[in-house]
MOPAC internal coordinates of N, CA, C and O (Angstrom, degrees):
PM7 1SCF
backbone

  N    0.0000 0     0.00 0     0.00 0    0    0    0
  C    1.4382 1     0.00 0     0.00 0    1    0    0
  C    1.5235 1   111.14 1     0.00 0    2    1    0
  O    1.2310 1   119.38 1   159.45 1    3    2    1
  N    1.5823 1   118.79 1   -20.55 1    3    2    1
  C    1.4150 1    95.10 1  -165.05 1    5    3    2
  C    1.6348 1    98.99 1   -97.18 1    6    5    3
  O    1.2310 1   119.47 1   168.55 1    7    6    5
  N    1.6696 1   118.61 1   -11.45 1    7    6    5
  C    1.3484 1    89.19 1   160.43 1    9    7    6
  C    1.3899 1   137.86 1   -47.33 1   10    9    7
  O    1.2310 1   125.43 1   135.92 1   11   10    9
  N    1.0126 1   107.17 1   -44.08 1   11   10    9
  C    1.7452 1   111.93 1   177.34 1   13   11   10
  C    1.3674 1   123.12 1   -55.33 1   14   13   11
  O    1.2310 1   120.71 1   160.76 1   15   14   13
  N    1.6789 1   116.25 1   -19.24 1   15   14   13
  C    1.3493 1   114.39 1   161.56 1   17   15   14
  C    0.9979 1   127.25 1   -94.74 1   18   17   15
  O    1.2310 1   118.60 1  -139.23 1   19   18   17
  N    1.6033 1   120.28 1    40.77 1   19   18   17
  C    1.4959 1   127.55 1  -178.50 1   21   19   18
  C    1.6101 1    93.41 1  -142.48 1   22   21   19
  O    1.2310 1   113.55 1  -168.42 1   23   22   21
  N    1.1234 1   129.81 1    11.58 1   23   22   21
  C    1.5626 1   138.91 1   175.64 1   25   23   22
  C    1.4632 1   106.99 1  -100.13 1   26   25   23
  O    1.2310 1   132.18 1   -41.23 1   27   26   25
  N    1.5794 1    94.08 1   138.77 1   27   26   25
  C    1.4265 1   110.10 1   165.18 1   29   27   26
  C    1.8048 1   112.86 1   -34.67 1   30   29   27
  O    1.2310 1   131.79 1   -38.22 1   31   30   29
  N    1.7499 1    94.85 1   141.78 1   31   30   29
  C    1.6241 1    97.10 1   178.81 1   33   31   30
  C    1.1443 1    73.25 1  -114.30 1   34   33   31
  O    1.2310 1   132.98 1   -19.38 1   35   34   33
  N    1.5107 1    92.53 1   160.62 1   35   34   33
  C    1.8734 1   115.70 1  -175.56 1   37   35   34
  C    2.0641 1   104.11 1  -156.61 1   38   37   35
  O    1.2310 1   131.59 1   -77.01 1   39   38   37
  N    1.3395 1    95.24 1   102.99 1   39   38   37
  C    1.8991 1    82.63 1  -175.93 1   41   39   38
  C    1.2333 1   122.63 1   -44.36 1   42   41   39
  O    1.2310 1   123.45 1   -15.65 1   43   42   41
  N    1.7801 1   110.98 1   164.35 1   43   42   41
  C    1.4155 1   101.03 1   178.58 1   45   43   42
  C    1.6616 1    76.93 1  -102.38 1   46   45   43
  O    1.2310 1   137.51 1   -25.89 1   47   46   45
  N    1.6518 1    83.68 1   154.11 1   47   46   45
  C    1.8637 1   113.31 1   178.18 1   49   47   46
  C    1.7279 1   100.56 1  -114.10 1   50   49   47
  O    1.2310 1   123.89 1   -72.89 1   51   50   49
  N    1.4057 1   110.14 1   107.11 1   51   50   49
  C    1.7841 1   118.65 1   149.60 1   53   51   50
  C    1.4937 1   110.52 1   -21.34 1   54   53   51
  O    1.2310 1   119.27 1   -54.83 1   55   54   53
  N    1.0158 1   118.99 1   125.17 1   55   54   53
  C    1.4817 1   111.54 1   160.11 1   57   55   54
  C    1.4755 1   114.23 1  -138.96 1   58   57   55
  O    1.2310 1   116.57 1   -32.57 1   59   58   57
  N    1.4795 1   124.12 1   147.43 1   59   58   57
  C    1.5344 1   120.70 1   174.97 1   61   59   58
  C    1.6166 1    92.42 1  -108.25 1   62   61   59
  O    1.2310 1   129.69 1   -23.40 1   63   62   61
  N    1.8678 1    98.92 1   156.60 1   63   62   61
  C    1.4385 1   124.42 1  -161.84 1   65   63   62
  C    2.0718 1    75.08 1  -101.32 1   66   65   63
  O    1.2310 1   133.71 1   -58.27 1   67   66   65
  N    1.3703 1    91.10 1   121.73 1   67   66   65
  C    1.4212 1   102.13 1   178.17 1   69   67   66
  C    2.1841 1   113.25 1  -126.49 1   70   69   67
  O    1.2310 1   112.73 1    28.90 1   71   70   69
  N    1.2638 1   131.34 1  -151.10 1   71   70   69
  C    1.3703 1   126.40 1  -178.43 1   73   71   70
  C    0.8702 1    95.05 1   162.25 1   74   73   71
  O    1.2310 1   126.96 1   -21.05 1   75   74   73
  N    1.4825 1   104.21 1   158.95 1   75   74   73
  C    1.6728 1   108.80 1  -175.79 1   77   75   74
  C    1.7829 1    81.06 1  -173.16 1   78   77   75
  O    1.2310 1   120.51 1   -17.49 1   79   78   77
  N    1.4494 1   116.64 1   162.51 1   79   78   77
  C    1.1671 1   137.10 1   161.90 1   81   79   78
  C    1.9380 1   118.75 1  -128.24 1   82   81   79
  O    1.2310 1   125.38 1   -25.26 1   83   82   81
  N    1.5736 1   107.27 1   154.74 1   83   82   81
  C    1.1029 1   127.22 1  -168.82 1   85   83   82
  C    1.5126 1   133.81 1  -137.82 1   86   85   83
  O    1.2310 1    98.48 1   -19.50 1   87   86   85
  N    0.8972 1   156.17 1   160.50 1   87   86   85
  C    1.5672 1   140.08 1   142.90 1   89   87   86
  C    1.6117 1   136.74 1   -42.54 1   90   89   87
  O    1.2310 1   133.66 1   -33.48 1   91   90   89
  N    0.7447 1    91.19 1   146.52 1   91   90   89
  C    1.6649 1    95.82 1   172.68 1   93   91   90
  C    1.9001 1   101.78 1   -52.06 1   94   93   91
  O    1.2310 1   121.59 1   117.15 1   95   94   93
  N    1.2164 1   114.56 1   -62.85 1   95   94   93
  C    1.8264 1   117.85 1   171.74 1   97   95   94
  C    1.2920 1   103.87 1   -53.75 1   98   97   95
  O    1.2310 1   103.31 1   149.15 1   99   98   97
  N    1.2593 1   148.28 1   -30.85 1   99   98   97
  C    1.3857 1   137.42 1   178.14 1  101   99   98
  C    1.7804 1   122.78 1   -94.85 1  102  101   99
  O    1.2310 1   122.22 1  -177.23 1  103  102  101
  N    1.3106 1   113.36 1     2.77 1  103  102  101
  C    0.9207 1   141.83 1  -171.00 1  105  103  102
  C    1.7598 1   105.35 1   -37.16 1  106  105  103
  O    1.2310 1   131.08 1   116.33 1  107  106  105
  N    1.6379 1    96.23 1   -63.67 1  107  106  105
  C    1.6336 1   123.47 1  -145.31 1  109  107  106
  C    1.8115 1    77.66 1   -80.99 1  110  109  107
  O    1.2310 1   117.04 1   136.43 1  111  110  109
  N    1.1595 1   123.24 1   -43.57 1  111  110  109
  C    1.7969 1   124.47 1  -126.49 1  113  111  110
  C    1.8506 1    70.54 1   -85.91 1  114  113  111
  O    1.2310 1   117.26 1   131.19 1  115  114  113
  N    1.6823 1   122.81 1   -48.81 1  115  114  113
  C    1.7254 1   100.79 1  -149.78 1  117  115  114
  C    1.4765 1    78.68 1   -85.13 1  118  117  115
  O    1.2310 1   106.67 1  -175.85 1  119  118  117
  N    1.2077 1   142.40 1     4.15 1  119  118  117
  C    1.5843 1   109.60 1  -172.85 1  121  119  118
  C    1.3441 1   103.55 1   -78.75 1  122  121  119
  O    1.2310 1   119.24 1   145.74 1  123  122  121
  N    1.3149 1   119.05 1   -34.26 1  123  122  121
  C    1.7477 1   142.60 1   173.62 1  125  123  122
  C    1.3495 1   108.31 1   -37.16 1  126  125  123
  O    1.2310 1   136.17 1   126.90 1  127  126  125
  N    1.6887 1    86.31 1   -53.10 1  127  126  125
  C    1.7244 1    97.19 1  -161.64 1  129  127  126
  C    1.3075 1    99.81 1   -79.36 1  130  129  127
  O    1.2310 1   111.43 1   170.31 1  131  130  129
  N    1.7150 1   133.74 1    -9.69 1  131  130  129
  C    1.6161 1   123.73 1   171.87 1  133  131  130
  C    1.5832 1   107.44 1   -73.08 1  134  133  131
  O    1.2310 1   131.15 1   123.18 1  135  134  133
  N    1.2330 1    96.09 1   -56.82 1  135  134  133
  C    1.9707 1   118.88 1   176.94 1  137  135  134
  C    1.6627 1    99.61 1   -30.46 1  138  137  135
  O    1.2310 1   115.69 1   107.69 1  139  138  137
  N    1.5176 1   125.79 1   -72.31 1  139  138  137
  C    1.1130 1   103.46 1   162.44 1  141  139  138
  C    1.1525 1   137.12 1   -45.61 1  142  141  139
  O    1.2310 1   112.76 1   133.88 1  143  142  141
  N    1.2321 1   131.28 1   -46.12 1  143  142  141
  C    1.7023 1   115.03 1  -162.38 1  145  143  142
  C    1.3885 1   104.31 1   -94.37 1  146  145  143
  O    1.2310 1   119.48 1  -148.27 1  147  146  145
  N    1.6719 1   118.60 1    31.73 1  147  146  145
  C    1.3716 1   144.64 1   153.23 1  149  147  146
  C    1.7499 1   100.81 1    84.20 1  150  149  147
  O    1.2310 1   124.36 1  -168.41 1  151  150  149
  N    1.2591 1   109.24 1    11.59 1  151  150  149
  C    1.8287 1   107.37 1  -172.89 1  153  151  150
  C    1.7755 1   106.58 1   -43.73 1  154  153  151
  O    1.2310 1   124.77 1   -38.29 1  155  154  153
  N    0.9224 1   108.45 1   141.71 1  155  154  153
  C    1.5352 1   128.63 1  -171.88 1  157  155  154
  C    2.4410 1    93.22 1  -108.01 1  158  157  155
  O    1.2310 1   133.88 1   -75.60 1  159  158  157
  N    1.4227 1    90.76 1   104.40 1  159  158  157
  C    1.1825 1    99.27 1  -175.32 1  161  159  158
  C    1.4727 1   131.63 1   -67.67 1  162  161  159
  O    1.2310 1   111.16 1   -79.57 1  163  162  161
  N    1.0277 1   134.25 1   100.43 1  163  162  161
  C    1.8902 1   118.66 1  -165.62 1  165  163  162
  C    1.4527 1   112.18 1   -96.70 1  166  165  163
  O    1.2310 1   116.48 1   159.48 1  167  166  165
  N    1.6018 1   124.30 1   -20.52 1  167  166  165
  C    1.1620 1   111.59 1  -159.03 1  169  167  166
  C    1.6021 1    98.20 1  -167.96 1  170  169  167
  O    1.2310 1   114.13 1   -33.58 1  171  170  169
  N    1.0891 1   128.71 1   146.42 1  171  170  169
  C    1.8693 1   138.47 1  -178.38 1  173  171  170
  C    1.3984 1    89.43 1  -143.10 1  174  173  171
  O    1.2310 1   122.55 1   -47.92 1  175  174  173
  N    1.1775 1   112.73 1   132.08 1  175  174  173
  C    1.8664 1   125.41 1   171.41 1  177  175  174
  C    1.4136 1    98.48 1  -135.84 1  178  177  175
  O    1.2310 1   122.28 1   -65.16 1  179  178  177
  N    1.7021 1   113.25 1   114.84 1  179  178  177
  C    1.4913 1   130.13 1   179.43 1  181  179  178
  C    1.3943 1    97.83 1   -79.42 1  182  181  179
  O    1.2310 1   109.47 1   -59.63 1  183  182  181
  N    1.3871 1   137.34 1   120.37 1  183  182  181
  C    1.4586 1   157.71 1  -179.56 1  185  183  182
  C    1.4602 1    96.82 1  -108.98 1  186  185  183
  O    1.2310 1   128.07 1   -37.13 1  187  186  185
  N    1.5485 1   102.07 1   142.87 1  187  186  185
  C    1.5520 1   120.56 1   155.75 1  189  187  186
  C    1.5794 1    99.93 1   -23.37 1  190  189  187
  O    1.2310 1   119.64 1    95.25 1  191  190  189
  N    1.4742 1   118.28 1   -84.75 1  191  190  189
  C    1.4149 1   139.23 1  -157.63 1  193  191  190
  C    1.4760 1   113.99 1   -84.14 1  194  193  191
  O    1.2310 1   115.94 1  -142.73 1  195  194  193
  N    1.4544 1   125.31 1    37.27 1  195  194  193
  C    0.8266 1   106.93 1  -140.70 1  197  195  194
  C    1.7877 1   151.69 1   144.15 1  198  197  195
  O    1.2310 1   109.56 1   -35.77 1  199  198  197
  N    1.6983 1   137.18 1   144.23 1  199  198  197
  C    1.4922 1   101.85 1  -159.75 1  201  199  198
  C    1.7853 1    81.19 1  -125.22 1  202  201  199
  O    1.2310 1   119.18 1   -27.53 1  203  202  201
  N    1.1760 1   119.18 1   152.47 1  203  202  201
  C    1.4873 1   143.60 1   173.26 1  205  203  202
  C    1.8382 1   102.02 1  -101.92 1  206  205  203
  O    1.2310 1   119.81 1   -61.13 1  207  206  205
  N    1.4944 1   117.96 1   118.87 1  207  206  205
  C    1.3974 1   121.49 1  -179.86 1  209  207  206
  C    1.4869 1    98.07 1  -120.62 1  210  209  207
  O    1.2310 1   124.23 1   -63.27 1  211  210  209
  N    1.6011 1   109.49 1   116.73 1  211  210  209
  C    1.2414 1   111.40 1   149.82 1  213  211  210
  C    1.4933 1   126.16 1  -102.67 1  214  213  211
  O    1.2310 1   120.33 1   -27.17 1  215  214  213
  N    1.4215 1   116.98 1   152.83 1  215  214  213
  C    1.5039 1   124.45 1  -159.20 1  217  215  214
  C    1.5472 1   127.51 1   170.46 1  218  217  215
  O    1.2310 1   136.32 1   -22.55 1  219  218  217
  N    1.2692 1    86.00 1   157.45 1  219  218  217
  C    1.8312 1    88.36 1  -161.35 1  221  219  218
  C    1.7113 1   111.96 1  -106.37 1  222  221  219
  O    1.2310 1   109.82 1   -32.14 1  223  222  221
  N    1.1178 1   136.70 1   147.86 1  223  222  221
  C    1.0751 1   140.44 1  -135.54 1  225  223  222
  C    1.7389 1   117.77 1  -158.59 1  226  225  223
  O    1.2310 1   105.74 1   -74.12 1  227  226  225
  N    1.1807 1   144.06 1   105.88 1  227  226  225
  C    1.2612 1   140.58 1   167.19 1  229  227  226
  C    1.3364 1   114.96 1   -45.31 1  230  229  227
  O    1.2310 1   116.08 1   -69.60 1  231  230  229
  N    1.3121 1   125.06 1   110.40 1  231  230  229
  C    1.6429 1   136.10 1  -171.33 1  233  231  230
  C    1.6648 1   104.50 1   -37.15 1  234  233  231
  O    1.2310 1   115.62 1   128.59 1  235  234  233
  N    1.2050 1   125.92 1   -51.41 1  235  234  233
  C    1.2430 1   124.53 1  -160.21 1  237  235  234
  C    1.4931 1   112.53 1   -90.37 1  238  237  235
  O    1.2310 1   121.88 1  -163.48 1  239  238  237
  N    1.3695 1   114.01 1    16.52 1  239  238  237
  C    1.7328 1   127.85 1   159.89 1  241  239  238
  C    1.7123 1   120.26 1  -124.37 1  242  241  239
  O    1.2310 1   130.68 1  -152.64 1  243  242  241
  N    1.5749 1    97.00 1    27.36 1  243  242  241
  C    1.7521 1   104.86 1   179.80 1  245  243  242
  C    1.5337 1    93.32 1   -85.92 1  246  245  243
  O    1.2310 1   120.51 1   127.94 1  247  246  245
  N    1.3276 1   116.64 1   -52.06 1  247  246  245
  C    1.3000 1   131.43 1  -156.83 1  249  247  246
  C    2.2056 1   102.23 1   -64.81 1  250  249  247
  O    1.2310 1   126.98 1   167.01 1  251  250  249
  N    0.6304 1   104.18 1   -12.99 1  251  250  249
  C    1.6484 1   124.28 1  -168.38 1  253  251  250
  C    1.3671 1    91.69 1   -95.63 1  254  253  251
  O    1.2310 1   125.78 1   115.42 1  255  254  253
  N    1.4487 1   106.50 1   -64.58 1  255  254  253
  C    1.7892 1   101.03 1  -160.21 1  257  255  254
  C    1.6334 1   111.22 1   -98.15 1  258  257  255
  O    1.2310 1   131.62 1  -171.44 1  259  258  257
  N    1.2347 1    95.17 1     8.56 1  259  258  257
  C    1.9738 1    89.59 1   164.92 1  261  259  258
  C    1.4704 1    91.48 1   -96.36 1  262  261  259
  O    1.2310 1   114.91 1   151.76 1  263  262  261
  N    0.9278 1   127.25 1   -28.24 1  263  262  261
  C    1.8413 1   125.32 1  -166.23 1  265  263  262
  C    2.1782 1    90.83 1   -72.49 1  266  265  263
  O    1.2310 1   126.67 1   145.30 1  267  266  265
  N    0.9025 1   104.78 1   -34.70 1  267  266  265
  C    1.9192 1   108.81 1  -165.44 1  269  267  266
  C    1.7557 1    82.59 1   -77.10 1  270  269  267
  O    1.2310 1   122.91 1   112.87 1  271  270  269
  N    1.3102 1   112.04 1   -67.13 1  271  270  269
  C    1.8427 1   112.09 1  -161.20 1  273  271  270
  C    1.6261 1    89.09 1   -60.99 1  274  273  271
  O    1.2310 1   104.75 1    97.69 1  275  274  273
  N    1.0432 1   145.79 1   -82.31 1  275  274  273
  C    1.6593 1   112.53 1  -170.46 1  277  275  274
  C    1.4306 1   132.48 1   -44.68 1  278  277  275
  O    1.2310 1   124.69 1   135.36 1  279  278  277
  N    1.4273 1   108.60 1   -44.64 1  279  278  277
  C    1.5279 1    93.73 1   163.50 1  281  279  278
  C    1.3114 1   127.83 1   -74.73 1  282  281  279
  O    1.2310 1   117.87 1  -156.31 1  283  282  281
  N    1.0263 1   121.67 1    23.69 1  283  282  281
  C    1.7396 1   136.08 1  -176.72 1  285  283  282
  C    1.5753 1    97.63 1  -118.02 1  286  285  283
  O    1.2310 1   106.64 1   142.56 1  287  286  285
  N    1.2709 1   142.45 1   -37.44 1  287  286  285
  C    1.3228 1   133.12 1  -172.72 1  289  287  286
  C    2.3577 1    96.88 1  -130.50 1  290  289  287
  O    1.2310 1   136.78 1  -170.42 1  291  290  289
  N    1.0319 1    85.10 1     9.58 1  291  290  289
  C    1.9850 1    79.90 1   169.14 1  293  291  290
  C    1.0035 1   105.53 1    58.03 1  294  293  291
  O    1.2310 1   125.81 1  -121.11 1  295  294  293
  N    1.6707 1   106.44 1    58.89 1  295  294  293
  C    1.5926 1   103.14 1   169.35 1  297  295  294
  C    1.4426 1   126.43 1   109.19 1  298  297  295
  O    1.2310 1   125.92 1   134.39 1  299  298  297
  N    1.6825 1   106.23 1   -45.61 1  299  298  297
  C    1.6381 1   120.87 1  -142.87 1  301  299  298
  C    1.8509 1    99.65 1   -92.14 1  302  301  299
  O    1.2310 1   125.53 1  -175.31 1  303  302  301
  N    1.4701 1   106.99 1     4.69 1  303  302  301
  C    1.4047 1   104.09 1   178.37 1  305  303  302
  C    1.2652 1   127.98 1  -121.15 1  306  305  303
  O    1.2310 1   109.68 1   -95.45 1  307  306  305
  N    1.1895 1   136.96 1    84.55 1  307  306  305
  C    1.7191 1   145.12 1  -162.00 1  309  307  306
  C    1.4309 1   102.97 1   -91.10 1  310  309  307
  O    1.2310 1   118.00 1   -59.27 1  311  310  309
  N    1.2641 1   121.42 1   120.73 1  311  310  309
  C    1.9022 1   121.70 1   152.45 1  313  311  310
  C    1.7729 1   110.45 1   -48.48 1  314  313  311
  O    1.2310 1   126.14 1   -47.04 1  315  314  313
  N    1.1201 1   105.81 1   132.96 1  315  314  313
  C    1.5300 1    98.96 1   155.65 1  317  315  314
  C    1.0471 1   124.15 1  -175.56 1  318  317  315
  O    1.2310 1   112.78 1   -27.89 1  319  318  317
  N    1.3311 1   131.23 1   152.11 1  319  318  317
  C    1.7371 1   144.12 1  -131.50 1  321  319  318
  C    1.6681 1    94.86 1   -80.68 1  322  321  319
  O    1.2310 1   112.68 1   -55.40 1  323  322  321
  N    1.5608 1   131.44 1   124.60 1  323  322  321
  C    1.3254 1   119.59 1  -177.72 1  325  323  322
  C    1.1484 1   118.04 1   -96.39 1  326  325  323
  O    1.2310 1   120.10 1   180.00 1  327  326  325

């Protein structure tokens, strides 16, 4: 036990289980754009039309990165709780 009290502390961060879908061409740009706003990845589902991203997210960087994924695909990309 007392190793563990000589280890890095690191906060725990809230996160909501969020999703969103994209194109095959937008693929690379929103995965980027999750990676930044630190999204913690759970799940990618390759679709006919398309890729399905599930992932978890600190509440107070949804509002940031739904504003980046629409202006990154014009609109056609909304976060939302699955």
């Amino acid at each position: 036990m007392k190793c563990l009290q000589g280890g890095q502390r690191q906060p725990l961060i809230e996160r909501v289980g969020l999703c969103c879908r994209c194109g095959f061409a937008e693929h690379a740009l929103v995965r980027q754009r999750l990676l930044d706003a630190e999204a913690l990845f759970e799940q990618e589902e390759f679709l006919s039309d398309g890729v399905e991203l599930h992932f978890r997210l600190a509440p107070d960087r949804r509002e940031t990165l739904q504003r980046q994924l629409a202006d990154l695909s014009r609109g056609r990309i909304s976060l939302r709780e699955p």
